[in-house]
C-alpha positions in Angstrom: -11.0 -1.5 8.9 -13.2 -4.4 10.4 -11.1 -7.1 12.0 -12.6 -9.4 9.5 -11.0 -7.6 6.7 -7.5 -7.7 8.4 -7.7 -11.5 9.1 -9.0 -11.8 5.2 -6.1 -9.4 3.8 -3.7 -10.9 6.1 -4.5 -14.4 4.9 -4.9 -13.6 1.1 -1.1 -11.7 1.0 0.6 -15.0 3.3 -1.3 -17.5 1.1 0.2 -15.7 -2.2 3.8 -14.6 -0.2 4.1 -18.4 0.9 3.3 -19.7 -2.5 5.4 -18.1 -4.0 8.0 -18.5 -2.0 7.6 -22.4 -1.8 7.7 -22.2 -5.8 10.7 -19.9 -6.1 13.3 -22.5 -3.4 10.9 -25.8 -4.4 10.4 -26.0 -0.3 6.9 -26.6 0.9 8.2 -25.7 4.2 9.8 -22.3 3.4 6.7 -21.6 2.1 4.6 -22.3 4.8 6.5 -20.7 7.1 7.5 -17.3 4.9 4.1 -17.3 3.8 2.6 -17.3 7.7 5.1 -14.8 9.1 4.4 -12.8 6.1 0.1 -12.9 6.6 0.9 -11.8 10.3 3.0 -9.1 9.5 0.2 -7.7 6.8 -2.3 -8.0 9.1 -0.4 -5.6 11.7 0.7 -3.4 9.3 -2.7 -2.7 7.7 -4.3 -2.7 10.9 -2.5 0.3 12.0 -2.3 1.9 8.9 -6.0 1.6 7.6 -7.8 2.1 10.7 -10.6 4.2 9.8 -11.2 6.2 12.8 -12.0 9.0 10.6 -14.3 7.4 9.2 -16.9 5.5 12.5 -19.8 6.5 12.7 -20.4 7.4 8.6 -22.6 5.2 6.7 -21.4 3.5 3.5 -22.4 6.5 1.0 -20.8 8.7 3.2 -17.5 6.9 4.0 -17.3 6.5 0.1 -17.8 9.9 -0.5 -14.7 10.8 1.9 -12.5 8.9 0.0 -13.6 9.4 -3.4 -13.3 13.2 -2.8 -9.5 12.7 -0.7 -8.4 10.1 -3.9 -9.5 13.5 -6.5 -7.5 15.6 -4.2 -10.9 18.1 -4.5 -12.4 20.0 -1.4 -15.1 18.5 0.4 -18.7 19.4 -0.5 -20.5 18.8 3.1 -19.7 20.7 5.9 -20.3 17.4 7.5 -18.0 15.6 5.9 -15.6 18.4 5.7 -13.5 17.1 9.2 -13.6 13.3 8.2 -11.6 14.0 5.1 -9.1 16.6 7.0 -8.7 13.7 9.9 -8.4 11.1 6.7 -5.5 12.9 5.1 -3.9 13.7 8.0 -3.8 9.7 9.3 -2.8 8.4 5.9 -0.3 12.1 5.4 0.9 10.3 8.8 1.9 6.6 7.6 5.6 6.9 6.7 6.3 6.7 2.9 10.7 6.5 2.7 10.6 6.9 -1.8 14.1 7.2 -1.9 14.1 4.2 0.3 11.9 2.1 -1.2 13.3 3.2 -4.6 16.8 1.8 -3.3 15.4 -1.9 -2.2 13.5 -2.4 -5.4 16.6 -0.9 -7.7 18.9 -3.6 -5.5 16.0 -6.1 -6.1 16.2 -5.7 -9.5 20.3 -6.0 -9.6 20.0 -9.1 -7.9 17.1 -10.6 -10.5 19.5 -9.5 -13.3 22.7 -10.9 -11.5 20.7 -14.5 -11.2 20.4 -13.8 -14.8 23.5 -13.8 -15.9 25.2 -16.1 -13.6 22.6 -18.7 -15.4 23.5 -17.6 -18.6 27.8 -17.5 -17.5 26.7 -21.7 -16.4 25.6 -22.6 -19.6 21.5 -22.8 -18.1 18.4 -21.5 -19.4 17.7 -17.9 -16.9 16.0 -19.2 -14.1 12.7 -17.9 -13.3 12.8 -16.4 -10.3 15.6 -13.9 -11.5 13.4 -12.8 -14.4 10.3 -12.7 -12.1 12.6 -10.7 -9.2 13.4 -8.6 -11.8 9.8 -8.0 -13.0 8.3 -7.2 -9.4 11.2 -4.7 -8.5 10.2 -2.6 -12.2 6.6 -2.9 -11.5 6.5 -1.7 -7.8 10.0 0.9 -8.9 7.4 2.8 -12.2 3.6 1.7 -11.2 3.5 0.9 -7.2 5.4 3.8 -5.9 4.6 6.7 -7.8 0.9 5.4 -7.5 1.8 5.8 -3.8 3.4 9.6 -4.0 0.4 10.2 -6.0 -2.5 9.6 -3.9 -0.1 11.4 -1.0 -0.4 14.3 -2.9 -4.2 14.1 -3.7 -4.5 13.6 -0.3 -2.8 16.7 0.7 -4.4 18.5 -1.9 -7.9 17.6 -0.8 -7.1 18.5 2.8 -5.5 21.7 2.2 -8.9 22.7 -0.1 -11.3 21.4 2.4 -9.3 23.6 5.2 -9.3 26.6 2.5 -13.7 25.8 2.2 -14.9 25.4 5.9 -11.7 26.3 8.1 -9.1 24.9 9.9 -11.6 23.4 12.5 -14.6 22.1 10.2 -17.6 21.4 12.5 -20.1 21.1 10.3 -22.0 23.9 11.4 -20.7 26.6 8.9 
């Protein structure tokens, strides 16, 4: 990933984290501030996690071949391409994925959306929005986001273990 996509993806996420989170305390400041410390922390993140070094020296057809085979968890067609996909799997097999984790924040997430909720409701008050909107983003990421991730893990693994089964443990593209 080209610095200029980290910079871009790391801007885009604090401009959308900050905005939100200026809307949801109705503080321009906490905003700002949440919204840059987020972008930064993005940026890092998908920095280390994306880097394609798999992938240098591939042109564009190539690169999106890689990753459309690896996403359909098939085995590589090219010898050439055959140790690309095996390095790609194993760098994104590498990233940590903690489901039960993950599962735990957004289920607590979602308790706490539902406990604004109520506590409106026990005051007399119309729900406030960001309980209802907490409690939407924890069921999104808890039955789309995550299982989306454990998906593509296993494609992943899938497509390595096939491309290993087709050219060998040690593709060289010389077969």
């Amino acid at each position: 990933m080209t610095m200029t996509r980290v910079v871009a993806l790391g801007l885009a996420s604090g401009v959308l984290f900050g905005a939100t989170m200026g809307f949801l305390n109705d503080n321009v400041w906490v905003g700002v501030v949440g919204g840059v410390y987020f972008g930064v922390f993005m940026a890092v993140v998908m920095r280390r996690s994306w880097e394609a070094r798999p992938l240098k020296g591939l042109d564009r057809s190539q690169r999106r071949h890689v990753a459309r085979t690896m996403r359909r968890g098939e085995a590589m067609d090219d010898a050439k391409l055959a140790r690309p996909l095996v390095e790609s799997a194993n760098a994104l097999l590498a990233t940590p994925f903690p489901v039960v984790l993950m599962r735990a924040v957004f289920v607590l997430m979602f308790v706490l959306g539902a406990a604004v909720v109520v506590l409106d409701v026990v005051d007399g008050e119309v729900p406030a929005v960001s309980g209802v909107l907490l409690m939407l983003f924890s069921l999104v990421f808890l039955f789309a986001v995550v299982p989306m991730g454990i998906r593509q893990r296993e494609r992943a693994d899938r497509s390595k273990r096939a491309t290993q089964s087709r050219w060998g443990d040690n593709p060289t593209g010389s077969v």
